[in-house]
N, C-alpha and C positions, 0 to 999 in steps of 0.2 A: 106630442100630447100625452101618450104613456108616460114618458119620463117625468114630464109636470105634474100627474097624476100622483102616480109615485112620492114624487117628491113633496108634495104636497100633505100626503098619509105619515109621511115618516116628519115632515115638519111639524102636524098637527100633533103627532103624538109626542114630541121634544116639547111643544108646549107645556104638553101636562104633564111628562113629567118635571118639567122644570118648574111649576105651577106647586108641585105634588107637598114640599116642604116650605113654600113662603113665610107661612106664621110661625115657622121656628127660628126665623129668621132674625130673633133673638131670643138667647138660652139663659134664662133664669132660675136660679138656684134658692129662691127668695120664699119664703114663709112667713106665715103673720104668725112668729114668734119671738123673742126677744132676740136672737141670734140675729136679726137686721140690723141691731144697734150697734153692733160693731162690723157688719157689710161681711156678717157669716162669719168672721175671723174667731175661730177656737172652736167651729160647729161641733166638731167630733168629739173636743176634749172637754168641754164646760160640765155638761152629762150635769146641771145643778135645776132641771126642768123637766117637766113631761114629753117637751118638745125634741129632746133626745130620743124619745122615740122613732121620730123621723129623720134625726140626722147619727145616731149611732145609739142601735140599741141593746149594747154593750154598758153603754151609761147608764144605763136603766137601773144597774144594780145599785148607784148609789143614793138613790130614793130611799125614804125610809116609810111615806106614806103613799096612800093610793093618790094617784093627782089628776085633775083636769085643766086643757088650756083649750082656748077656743078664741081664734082672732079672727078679723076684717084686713084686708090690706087692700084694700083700693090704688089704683095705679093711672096714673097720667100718660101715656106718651106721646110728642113732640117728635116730628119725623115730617122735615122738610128736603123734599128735592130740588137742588139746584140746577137749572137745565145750563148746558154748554152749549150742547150741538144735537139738534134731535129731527129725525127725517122730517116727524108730525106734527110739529107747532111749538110752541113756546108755552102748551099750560102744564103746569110744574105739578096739579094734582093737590096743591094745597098741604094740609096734616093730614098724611096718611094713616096717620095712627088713632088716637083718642081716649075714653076713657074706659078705664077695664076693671070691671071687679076680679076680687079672689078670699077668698078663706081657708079658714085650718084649722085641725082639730086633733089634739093630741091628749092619747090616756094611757098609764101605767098603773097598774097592782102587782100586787104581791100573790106568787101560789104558792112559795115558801121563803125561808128566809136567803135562800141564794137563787132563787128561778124570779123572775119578772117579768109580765106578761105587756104587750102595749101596741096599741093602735093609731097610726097619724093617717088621717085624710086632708087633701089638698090636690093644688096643681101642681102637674108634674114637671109639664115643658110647655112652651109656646106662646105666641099672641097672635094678631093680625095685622094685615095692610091691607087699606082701601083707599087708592087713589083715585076712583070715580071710571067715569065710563069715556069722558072724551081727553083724558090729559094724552102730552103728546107720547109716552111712555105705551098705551093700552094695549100694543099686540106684543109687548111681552106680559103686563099684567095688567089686570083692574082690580082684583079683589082678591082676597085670602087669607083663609083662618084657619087653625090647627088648633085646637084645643083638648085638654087632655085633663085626665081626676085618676088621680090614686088611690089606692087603700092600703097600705100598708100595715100588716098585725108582722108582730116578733116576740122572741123570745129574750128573755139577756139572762145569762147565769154567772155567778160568780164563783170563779174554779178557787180564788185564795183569795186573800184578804189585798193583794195589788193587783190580780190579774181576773177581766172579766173578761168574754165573749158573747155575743150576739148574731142573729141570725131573723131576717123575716122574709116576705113574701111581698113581692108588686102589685096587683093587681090593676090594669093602668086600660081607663076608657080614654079613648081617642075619638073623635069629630072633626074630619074634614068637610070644608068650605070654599072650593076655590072657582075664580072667572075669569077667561080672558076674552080679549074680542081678538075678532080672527079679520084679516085684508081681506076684503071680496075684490079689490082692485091694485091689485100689485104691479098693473103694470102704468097706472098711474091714466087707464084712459076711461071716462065717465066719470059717475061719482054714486057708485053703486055704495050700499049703507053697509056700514060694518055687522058683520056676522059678530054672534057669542057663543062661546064653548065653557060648558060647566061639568064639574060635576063634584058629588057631596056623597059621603059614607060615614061609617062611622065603626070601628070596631074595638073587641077587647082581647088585649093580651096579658101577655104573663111576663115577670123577673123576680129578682129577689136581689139581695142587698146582704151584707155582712160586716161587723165591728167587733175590732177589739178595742181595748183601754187599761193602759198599766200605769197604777198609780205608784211614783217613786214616795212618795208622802201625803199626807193632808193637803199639801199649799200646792202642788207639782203633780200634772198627769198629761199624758200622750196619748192622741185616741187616732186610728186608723179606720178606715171606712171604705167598702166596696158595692158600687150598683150596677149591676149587672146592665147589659145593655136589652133592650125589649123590641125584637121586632112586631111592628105592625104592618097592616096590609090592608088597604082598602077594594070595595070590587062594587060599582054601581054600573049604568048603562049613561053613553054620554048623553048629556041633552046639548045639541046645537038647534041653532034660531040663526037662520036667513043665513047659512055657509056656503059659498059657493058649490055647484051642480058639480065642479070637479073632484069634491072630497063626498060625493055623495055615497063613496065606499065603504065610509065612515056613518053611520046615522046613528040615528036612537036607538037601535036595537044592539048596537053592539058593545059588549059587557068590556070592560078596563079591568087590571089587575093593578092596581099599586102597591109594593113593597118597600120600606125604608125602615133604619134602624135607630130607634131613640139610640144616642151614645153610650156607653158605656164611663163611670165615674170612680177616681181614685181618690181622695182627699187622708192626709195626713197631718194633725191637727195639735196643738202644744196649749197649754193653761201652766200659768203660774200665779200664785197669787205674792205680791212683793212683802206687802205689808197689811196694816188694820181696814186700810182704805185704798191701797191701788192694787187691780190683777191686768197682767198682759197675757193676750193670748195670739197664736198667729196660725196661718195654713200655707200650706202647698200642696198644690193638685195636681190631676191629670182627667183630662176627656177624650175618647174615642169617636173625632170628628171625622174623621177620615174614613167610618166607616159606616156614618151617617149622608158622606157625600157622594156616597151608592149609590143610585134608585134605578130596583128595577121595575120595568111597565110592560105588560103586556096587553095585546088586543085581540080579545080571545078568538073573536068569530073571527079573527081575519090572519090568525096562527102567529100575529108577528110576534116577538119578543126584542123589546130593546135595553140599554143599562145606559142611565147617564152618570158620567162620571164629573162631578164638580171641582177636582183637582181638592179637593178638602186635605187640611193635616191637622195630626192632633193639636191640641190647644195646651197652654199651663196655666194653673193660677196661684197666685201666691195672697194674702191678705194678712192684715197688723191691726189688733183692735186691744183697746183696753175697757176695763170698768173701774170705776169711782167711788168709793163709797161716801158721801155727802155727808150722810148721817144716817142715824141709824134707819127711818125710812125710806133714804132715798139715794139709788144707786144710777150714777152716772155713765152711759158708754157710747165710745166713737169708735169707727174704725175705718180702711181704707183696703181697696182691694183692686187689683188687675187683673186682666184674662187675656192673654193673648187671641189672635187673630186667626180663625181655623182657613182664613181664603186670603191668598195676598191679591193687589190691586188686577193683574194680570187676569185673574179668572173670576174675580168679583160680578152678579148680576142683581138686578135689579129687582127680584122676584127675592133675591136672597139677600140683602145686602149688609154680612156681616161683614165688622171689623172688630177691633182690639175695645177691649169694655175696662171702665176704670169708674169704681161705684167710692162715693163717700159717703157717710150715715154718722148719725148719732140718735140715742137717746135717751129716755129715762122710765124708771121703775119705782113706783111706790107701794111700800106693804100694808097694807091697811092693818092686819093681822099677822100671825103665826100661820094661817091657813088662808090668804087672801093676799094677792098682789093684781094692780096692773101696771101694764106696760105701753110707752107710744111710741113712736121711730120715725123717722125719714129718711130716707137712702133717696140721694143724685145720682141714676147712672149714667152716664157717659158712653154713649155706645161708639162715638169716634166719626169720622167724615163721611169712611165706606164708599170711598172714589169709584165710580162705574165708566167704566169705556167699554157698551157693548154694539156687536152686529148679529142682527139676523135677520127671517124673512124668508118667503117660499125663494126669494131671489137675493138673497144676501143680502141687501138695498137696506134694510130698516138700523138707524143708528141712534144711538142714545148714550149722552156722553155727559156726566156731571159731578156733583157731589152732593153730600145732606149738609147743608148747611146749619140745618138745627138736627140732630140726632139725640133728646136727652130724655131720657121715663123717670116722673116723679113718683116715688113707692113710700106709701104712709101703710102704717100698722098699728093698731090696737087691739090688745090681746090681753086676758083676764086668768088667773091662776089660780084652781084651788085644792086645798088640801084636804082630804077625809081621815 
C-alpha cells in the first residue's frame, strides 16, 4: 500500500508536469503583419514596415517616417485524433482545437536621424487543446492552454550607411490553464467516477532579443536576429475533485512550482529585390527546443522535486517567399516554409503532439496613399500526423495509440499601415 501511495504521488505529479506545456504544443512565429504573406520568409531582412520592430529592430533604421500597423489575425485550428488502440473507449474527442483570436501592434519613430525608437505587442507562443472530459484519451489530457502577450520596445541605430544594429527588451505575460482526470479505478473493479486535477497561474517574465542588418545595396540586404530564450514558472495550490483517499497526500493545500523555458530563436534572413516588379526573399533558422523539453515540478509542501524530460531536440526552419508588384497599388506575396520536428514518433505524447510544420501563405497589399496601406493574408499550416504510441497509468495499463488525421490551423490577417 506504501508503494501504491508513493506511486501514485509521483504519477500524479508526471501528470502535471506533462500537462504543464500542452498549448504550446504548437509554436507559432505568426503576426497580423504583412510578413504572413509570404509564411515569414525575409522577416529579418524586409525592415520596409513598422512590423520590423518585432521581427528585427535593426530595420528600424530604414524608416524614414514615424509609422503605425495594427492587425487582427484570427485563427482556425483543425486537430483531429485518430484512435488505433486506446485502454478507454473509442471517443476520439472530436476538434480539439477551434477558434482563436490574436492581434498586433507595431510602432517606430525617430529620436534622431540614426537612433529609432519602436514598440511591437502581440502573441508570443502558444494555443490550446480541449478534448472534453470523457474521450478515451482523458488520464493523459482533457484541457489545456498556455497563452502568452508580449511587449516589446527597442532600439535600432544606424552605425553607417550599410550597417545597422538593434537591441530591445521581452516583456512576456504567460496564463496557464490546464486539466486532467485522474483513474479512481485502476484496477478496473467497480466504477468509481473519475477524479479532476487542475490547476491555472499565470506569470511575468523577462528576455530581450537582438538584430543586425547589412545592406549590400538598395535592392540587396541580410538581416540576422536573436531572441533570447525566457523562463517562466508557475506556482498555484492544486485543486483536485473526487481523487482517490490514496493520493490524499496531495490536497488543496499543497502549492506546485512549475518551470519551463520559452525557446530560445536564431533566424537569418535574405531580400533581394530582382526587378521593377519581382523581390525574393528567404530564411533559415534555429530554435532551442530541447531546452524547452525540460520541465521542472516541484511540490513544495511535500519537498519532492522532479524534471521531466521529453527527449526534445532543436528544431530548423528554412522558408522562400516572394513579392509582386501588380501595379503600382498593389503588391502580390506568397511564400512557403518548413519547421522541422522538435520530438520524433518514439517520444511523441499526446498532451504535446508536435511534429514537422509546413505553412503555405499568400497575399495582398493595397496603398490607398503615400501614407496609408492595408494588407490581408492566409497562411495553411500543416502541422503533420504527430503519430502517438503512448503508456501510462498508476499501473502502466493505460494505452493510447493513434494519429491526427486532420492536423491543419487556418491563419487570416488584416492589418492597416500609417505614415506620420
Amino acid at each position: 500500500m506504501k508503494q501504491l501511495y508513493l506511486k501514485s504521488i509521483l504519477f500524479l505529479s508526471t501528470l502535471i508536469i506533462s500537462q504543464s506545456a500542452c498549448a504550446a504544443g504548437l509554436w507559432l512565429y505568426e503576426a497580423a503583419s504583412p510578413e504572413l504573406g509570404t509564411a515569414s520568409a525575409g522577416s529579418a531582412a524586409i525592415a520596409n514596415s513598422a512590423s520590423t520592430a518585432g521581427f528585427n529592430p535593426a530595420g528600424m533604421t530604414r524608416l524614414n517616417d514615424t509609422e503605425f500597423m495594427v492587425g487582427i489575425q484570427p485563427m482556425y485550428v483543425d486537430a483531429k485524433f485518430d484512435i488505433d488502440t486506446a485502454t478507454y473507449g473509442n471517443d476520439d474527442g472530436g476538434n480539439a482545437g477551434g477558434f482563436v483570436p490574436s492581434a498586433s501592434m507595431f510602432y517606430v519613430t525617430s529620436l534622431t536621424d540614426d537612433i529609432k525608437f519602436g514598440l511591437a505587442m502581440g502573441s508570443y507562443l502558444g494555443l490550446g487543446l480541449d478534448y472534453g472530459e470523457s474521450w478515451a484519451g482523458r488520464y493523459f489530457i482533457t484541457e489545456g492552454e498556455l497563452l502568452t502577450l508580449a511587449i516589446n520596445p527597442s532600439l535600432g541605430y544606424k552605425v553607417n550607411q550599410q550597417f545597422s544594429i538593434g537591441a530591445g527588451v521581452d516583456i512576456v505575460y504567460s496564463k496557464l490553464n490546464q486539466k486532467i482526470a485522474f483513474n479512481n479505478n485502476p484496477f478496473g473493479i467497480g466504477s468509481t467516477a473519475d477524479g479532476m486535477i487542475e490547476i491555472e497561474d499565470s506569470d511575468i517574465a523577462y528576455g530581450f532579443n537582438l538584430g543586425l542588418l547589412y545592406e549590400f545595396s538598395e535592392s540587396t540586404r541580410v538581416g540576422l536576429t536573436y531572441r533570447s530564450q525566457v523562463d517562466i514558472e508557475f506556482e498555484d495550490a492544486l485543486k483536485l475533485k473526487n481523487v482517490l483517499p490514496i493520493v490524499s497526500g496531495i490536497n488543496s493545500s499543497t502549492n506546485t512550482d512549475i518551470e519551463m523555458n520559452l525557446p530560445a530563436t536564431v533566424i537569418l534572413s535574405g531580400y533581394h529585390k530582382v526587378d521593377k516588379q519581382w523581390s525574393v526573399m528567404a530564411n533559415i533558422g534555429w530554435q532551442d527546443w530541447s531546452e524547452f523539453g525540460e520541465t521542472d515540478f516541484t511540490l513544495k509542501n511535500l519537498n519532492q522535486k522532479f524534471t521531466d524530460d521529453r527527449n526534445f531536440k532543436d528544431t530548423w526552419h528554412i522558408a522562400l517567399g516572394t513579392h509582386y508588384q501588380l501595379s503600382v497599388p498593389w503588391t502580390l506575396m506568397a511564400g512557403i516554409a518548413y519547421d522541422s520536428s522538435p520530438v520524433s514518433d518514439k517520444y511523441r505524447t499526446i498532451d504535446m503532439p508536435l511534429d514537422r510544420q509546413i505553412r503555405y501563405a499568400f497575399g495582398a497589399q493595397y496603398e490607398f496613399s503615400k501614407d496609408l496601406s492595408i494588407m490581408a493574408g492566409y497562411e495553411l499550416l500543416d502541422a503533420g500526423q504527430a503519430k502517438i504510441n503512448q503508456t501510462r497509468g498508476i499501473l502502466d495499463n493505460d494505452i493510447l495509440n493513434g494519429d491526427f488525421k486532420t492536423n491543419i490551423i487556418h491563419i487570416m490577417t488584416l492589418n492597416a499601415r500609417w505614415k506620420f
